[in-house]
C-alpha positions in Angstrom: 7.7 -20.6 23.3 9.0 -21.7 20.1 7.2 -18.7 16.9 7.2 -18.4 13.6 7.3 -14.8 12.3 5.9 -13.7 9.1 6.4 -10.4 7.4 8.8 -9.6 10.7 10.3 -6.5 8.2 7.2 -4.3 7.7 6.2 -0.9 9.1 4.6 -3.0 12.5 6.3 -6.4 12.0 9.3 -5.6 13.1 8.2 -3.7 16.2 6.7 -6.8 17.2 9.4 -9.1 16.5 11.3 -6.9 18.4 9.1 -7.4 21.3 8.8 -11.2 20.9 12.7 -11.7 20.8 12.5 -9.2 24.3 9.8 -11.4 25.8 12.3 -14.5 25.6 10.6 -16.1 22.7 12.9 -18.3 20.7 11.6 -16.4 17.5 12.2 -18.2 13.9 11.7 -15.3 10.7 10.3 -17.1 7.6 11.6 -15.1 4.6 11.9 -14.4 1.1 15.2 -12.7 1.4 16.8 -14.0 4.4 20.0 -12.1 3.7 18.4 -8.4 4.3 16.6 -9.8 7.8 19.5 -11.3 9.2 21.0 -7.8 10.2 18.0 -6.5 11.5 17.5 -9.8 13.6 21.1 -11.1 14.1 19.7 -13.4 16.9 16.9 -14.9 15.2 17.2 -18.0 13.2 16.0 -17.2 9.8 14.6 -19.3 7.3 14.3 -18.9 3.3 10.4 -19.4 2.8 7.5 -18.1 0.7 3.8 -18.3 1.3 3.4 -19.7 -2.3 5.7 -22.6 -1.7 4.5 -25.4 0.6 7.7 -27.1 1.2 9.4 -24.0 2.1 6.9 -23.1 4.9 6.8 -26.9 6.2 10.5 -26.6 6.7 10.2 -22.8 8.8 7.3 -24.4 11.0 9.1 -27.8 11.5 9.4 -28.0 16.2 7.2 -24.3 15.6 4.6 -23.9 18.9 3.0 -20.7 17.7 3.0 -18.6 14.3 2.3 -14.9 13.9 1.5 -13.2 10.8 1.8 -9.8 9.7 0.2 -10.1 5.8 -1.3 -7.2 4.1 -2.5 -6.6 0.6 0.2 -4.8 -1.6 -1.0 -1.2 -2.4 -0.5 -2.1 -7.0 -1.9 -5.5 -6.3 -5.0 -6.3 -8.6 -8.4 -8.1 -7.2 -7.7 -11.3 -9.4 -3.8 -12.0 -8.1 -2.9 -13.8 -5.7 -3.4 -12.6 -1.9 -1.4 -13.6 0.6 -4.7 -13.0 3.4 -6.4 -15.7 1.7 -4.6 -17.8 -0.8 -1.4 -17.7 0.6 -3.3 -17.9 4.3 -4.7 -21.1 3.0 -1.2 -22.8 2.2 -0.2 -21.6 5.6 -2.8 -22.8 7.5 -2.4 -26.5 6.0 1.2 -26.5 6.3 0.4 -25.1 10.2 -1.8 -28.1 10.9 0.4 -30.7 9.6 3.1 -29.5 11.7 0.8 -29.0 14.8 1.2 -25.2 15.4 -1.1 -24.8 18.7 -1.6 -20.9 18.0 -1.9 -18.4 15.3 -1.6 -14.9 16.0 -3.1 -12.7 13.2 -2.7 -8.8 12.9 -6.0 -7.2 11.0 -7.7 -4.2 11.1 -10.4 -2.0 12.9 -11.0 0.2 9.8 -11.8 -2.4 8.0 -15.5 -2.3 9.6 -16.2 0.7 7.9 -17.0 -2.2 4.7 -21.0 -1.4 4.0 -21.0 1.6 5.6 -22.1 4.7 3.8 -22.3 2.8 0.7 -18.6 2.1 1.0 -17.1 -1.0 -0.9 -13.8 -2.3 -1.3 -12.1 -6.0 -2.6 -9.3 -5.1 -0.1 -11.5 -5.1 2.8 -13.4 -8.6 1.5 -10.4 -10.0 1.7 -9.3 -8.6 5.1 -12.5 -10.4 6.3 -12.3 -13.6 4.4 -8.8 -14.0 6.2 -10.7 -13.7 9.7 -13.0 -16.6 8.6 -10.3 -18.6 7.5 -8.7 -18.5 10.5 -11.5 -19.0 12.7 -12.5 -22.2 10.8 -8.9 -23.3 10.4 -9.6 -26.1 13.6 -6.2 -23.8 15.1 -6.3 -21.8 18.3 -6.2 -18.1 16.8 -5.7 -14.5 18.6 -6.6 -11.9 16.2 -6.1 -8.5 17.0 -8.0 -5.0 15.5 -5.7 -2.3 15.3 -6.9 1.3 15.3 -4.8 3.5 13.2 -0.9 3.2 13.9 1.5 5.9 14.7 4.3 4.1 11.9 1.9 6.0 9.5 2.6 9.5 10.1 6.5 8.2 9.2 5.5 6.2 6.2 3.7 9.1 4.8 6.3 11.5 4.8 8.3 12.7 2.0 11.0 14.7 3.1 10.0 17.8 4.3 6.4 17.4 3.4 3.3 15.3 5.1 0.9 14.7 3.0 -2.6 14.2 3.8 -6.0 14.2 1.8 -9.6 14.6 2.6 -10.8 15.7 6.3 -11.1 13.0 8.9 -14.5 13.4 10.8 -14.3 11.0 13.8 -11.3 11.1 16.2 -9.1 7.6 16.5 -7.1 5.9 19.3 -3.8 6.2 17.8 -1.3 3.1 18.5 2.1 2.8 18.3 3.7 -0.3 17.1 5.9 -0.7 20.0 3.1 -0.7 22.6 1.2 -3.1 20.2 3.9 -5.8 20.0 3.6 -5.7 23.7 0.4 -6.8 23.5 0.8 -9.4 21.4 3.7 -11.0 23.1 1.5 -11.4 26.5 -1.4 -12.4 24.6 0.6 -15.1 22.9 1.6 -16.4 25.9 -2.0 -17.2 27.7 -3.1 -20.5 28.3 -5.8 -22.2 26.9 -7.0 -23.4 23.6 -10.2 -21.0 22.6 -9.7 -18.3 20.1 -9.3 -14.6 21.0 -9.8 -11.4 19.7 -8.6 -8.5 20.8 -8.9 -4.3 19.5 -6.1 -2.7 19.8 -6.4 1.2 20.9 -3.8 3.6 22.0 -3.9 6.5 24.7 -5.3 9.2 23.3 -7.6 9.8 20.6 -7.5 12.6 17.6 -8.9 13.2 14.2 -6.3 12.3 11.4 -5.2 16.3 11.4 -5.5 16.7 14.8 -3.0 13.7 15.2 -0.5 14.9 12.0 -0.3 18.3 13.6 1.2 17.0 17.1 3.4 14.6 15.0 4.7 17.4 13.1 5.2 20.2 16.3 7.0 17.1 18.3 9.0 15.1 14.9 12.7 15.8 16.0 14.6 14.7 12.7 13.8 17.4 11.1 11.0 20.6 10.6 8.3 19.3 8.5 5.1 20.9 6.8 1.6 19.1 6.2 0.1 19.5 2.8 -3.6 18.8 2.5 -5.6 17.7 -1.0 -9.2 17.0 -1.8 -10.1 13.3 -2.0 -11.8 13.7 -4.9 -8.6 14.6 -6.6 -7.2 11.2 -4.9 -10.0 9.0 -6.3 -9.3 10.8 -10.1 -5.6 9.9 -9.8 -6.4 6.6 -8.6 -8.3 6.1 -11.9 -5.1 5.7 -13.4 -2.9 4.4 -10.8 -3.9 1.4 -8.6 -1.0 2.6 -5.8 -2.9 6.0 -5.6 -6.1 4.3 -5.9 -5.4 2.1 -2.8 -4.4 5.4 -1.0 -7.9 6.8 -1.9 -9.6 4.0 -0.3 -8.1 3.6 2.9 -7.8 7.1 3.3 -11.5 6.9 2.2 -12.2 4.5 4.8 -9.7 6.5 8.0 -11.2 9.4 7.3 -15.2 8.0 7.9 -15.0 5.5 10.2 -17.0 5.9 13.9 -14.3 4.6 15.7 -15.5 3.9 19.2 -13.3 3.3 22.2 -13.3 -0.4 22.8 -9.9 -1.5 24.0 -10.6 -1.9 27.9 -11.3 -5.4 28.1 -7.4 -5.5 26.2 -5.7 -3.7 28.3 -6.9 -4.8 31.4 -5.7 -8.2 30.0 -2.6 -7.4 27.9 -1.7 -4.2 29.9 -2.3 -0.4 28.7 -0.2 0.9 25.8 1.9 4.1 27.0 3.4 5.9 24.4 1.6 8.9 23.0 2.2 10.6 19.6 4.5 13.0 21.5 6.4 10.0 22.4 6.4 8.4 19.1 7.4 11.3 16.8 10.2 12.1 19.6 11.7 8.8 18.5 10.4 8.3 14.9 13.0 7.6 12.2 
């Protein structure tokens, strides 16, 4: 199969172009910068294109059979800018029609449920959900998958020595690593058919946000590192005054409370079980 990658150099993007290219998919990387993907991906063809520009994306998804997008909402972006899960989405998905993609895969989010709950509300999480509905009225095939929490973000949080976390997580989650996910979406890429899908994405074993830190931490083999804990409240003050910090507070808001249930059997019976466990991970974690 012929796929279109977007976003194939984020935190889980590029474990899952990784997997794609291993699955024998002839994998085409739409771009901003083709110049810093090419060495990450020297065997994939790589094309300079932008979700804002039409002509650009018509070009990457000329002879395309699939696309899969890995979009997210930029932790200083404002409510009133432009989104690449909706706005940019939309471009997409006309450009995709005209050149008759016949399936879009979609990564989104499990937390993202917690929108309502407890009196929680957030514009990053409307537009998390408009994306779905765009994509399941979009007249494509679509497989959308729902994450739980991924491993990548014990290694994105750290700053040298230290691991920072805030608040206390109450409900344990089925961490996932990005390797095992990418395996998952390169099987469920490849299933027949014409309906849309969705899958949630769960890993192994579940823990609390601590529990889960700590067993990174004792297991990281780069180097020793120390976790460092601070009230959310003191998150949500500094995010007054900093919209990076303030996206921080939300999520973490939102990690922290959500009832995540184990709901990933029907996935893996299909897609096959994930295997690594945060052991695994931190043994091999950058």
């Amino acid at each position: 199969m012929k796929i279109a990658v977007l976003g194939a150099t984020g935190l889980i993007g590029k474990p899952v172009t990784e997997q794609l290219i291993a699955a024998g998919y002839t994998v085409t990387i739409l771009a901003r910068n083709p110049e810093k993907v090419q060495a990450r991906f020297p065997t994939a063809r790589i094309v300079r294109a932008d979700l804002r520009n039409p002509e650009s994306l018509r070009t990457g998804l000329q002879h395309q059979q699939a696309v899969y997008l890995n979009l997210s909402v930029r932790q200083n972006e404002k409510p009133n800018e432009f989104h690449t899960e909706t706005d940019g989405l939309k471009i997409l998905l006309a450009e995709a029609r005209r050149a008759g993609i016949q399936r879009i895969g979609y990564l989104s989010s499990l937390v993202m449920r917690y929108q309502g709950l407890n009196g929680f509300r957030w514009w990053v999480f409307d537009v998390k959900h408009e994306a779905v509905r765009l994509l399941n009225e979009s007249g494509i095939p679509t497989t959308i998958f729902y994450p739980s929490t991924f491993m990548e973000s014990f290694s994105m949080q750290t700053q040298g020595p230290l691991l920072p976390l805030a608040g206390k997580s109450v409900a344990p989650m089925w961490f996932v690593a990005g390797q095992d996910y990418g395996r998952q979406v390169a099987r469920a890429l490849q299933l027949p058919g014409n309906q849309n899908r969705e899958y949630v994405v769960q890993g192994p074993e579940a823990y609390t946000y601590e529990a889960g830190a700590r067993l990174f931490v004792q297991q990281y083999a780069k180097r020793k590192l120390a976790i460092v804990n601070a009230p959310l409240g003191v998150l949500k003050l500094l995010g007054r005054f900093n919209p990076t910090i303030n996206y921080g507070a939300h999520i973490v808001e939102a990690l922290n409370n959500y009832p995540e249930r184990f709901e990933a059997e029907p996935t893996w019976a299909e897609l096959g079980p994930p295997t690594l466990t945060i052991g695994d991970y931190a043994w091999q974690a950058p």
